[in-house]
Each structure stands twice: as structure tokens, then as C-alpha cells.
C-alpha positions in Angstrom: 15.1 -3.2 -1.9 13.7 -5.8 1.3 10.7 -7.2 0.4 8.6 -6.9 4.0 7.6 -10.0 5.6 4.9 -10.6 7.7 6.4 -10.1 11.5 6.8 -6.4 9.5 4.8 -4.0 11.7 4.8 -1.6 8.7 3.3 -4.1 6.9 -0.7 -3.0 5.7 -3.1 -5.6 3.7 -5.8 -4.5 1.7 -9.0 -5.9 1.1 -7.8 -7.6 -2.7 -12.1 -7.2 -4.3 -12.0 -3.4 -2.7 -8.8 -2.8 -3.9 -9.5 -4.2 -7.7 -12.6 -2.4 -7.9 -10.5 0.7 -6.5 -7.9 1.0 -8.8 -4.8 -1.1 -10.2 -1.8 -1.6 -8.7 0.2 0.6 -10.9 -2.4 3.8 -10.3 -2.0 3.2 -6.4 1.9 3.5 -6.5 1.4 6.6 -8.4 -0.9 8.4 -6.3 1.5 7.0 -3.6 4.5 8.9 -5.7 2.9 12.2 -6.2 2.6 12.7 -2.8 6.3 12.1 -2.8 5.8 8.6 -0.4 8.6 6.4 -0.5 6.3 3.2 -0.8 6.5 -0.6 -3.5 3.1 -1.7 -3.9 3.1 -5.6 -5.0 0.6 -8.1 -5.5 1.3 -11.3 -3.4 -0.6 -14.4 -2.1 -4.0 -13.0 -3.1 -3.7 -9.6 -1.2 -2.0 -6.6 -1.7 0.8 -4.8 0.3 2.6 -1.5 0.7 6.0 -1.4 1.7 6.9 1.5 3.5 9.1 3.0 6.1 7.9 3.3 9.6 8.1 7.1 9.7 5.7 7.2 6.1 3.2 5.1 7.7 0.9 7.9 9.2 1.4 9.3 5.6 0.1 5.9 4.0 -2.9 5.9 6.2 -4.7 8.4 5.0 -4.0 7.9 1.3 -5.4 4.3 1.5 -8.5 5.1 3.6 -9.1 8.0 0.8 -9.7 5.0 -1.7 -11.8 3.4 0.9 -9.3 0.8 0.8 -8.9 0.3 4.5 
């Protein structure tokens, strides 16, 4: 699996103290999962960043902004 970089326009960072207090990393990728989203949630340089194809991102959206993540 590519790892996105950061000219990725499906590329979405998360406030890292939101997200902590949100939930862990793990917990995100399942709720991510059981809606059947093809997304890798990873921890880098401080923040943290979905993964996901272009056509999922509309799906992604909503799911992080129901966390109050973005």
C-alpha cells in the first residue's frame, strides 16, 4: 500500500490534541472499517493522517467531523 505524501490532495490532517482526546488511532480505523471505508490511519510527524481514495473522501468527511475532529 502508497503511503500519501503531502502534494496528495486526498490527503486530511487532524488537529493531533483533538484527535488524542477523541480517540486512539486504532478506534478511528475501526469506526473507519465498519462503515466499510477503505482508509490507513497512521501517526506521522506529530499529526495524524488518513489515507484514502479520492472517491471515499466525501465518505471520510463526515466521519471525522462526527468526532469533532475536523
Amino acid at each position: 500500500m502508497t503511503i500519501a505524501i503531502p502534494s496528495d490532495t486526498t490527503r486530511i490532517f487532524i488537529d493531533r490534541a483533538r484527535f488524542v482526546q477523541a480517540m486512539t488511532t486504532a478506534a478511528l480505523q475501526r469506526h473507519l472499517n465498519d462503515q466499510s471505508l477503505n482508509a490507513e490511519v497512521f501517526e506521522m510527524a506529530g499529526r495524524v493522517g488518513i489515507d484514502c481514495l479520492t472517491i471515499e473522501l466525501a465518505d471520510v468527511v463526515p466521519v471525522l467531523k462526527q468526532h469533532g475532529l475536523i
